[in-house]
C-alpha positions in Angstrom: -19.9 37.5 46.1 -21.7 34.8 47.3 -26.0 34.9 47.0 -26.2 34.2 50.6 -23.7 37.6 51.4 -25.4 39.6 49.2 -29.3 38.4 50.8 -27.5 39.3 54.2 -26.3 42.4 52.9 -29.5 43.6 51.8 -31.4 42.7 55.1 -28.3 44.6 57.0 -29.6 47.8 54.5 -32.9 47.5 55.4 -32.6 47.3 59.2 -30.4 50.8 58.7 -32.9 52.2 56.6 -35.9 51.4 59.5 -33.5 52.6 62.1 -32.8 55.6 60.2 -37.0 56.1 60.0 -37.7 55.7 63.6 -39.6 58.3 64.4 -42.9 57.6 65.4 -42.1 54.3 67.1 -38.9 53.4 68.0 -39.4 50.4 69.8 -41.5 48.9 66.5 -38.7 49.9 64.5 -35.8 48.5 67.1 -37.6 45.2 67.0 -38.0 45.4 62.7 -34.2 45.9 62.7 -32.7 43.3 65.0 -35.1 40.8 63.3 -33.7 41.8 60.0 -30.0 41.2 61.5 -30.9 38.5 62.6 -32.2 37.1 59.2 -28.9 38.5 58.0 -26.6 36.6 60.4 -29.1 32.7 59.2 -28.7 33.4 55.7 -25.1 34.2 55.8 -24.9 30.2 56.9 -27.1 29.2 54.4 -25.7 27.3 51.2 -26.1 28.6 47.9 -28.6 25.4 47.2 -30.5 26.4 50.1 -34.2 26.1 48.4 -35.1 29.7 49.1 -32.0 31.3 47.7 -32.6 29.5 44.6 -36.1 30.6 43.9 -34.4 34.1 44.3 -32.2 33.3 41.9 -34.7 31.4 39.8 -36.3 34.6 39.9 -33.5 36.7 38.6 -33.2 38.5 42.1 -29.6 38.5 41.6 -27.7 40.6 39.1 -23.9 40.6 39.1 -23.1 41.7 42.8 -26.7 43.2 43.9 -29.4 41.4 45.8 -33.0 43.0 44.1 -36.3 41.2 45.8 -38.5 43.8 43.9 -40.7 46.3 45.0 -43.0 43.6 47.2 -39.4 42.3 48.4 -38.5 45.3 49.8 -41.8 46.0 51.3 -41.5 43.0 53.2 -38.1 43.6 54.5 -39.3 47.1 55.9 -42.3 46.0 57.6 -41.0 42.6 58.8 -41.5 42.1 62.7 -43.0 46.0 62.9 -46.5 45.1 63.7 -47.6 43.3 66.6 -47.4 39.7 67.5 -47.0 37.0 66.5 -43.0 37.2 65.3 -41.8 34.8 62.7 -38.0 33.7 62.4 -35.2 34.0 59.5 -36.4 31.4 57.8 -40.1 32.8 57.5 -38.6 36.3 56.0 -36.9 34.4 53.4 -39.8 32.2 52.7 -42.0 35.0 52.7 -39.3 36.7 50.1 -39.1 33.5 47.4 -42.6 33.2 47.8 -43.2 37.2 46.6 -41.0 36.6 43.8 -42.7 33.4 42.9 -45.5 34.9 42.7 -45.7 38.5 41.7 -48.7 40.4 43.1 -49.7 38.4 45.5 -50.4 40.0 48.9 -47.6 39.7 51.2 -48.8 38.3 54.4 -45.8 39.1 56.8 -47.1 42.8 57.6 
């Protein structure tokens, strides 16, 4: 598989897993969820020299066919779009992933 399919397959995860945890706010969790399809449906155009997808790979996000951000990477994906405004696009969630891998321990600033 490609490393744009497996990115989009791992956002497409993570907006089931918010769905699935929509208890206390399911409008929060509604909006987390169609942003992460929608990241999923950009990076599924993207090409695999798309600067983003190869810090991920760089980063050694990618092993055989699974997509692995990290603990922080995962974090983000969960929380992205959940809070309040203001919303950021595709392209800032996968930003905001190369740059956690880039630089692990850094404070992730999309929550």
């Amino acid at each position: 598989m490609t490393t744009e399919i497996l990115v989009a397959e791992f956002f497409r995860a993570q907006a089931a897993w918010r769905l699935a945890r929509a208890d206390g706010d399911p409008v929060r969790a509604a909006r987390c969820a169609a942003a992460l399809l929608d990241a999923a449906a950009f990076v599924a155009t993207l090409t695999p020299q798309d600067t983003d997808l190869t810090a991920l790979e760089a980063a050694g996000c990618f092993q055989g066919d699974a997509f692995d951000p990290g603990e922080e990477g995962v974090l983000i994906c969960r929380w992205w779009q959940f809070g309040d405004p203001p919303y950021a696009g595709p392209r800032d969630l996968l930003t905001a992933l190369s740059a956690a891998v880039s630089q692990p321990g850094a404070p992730a600033t999309s929550r």
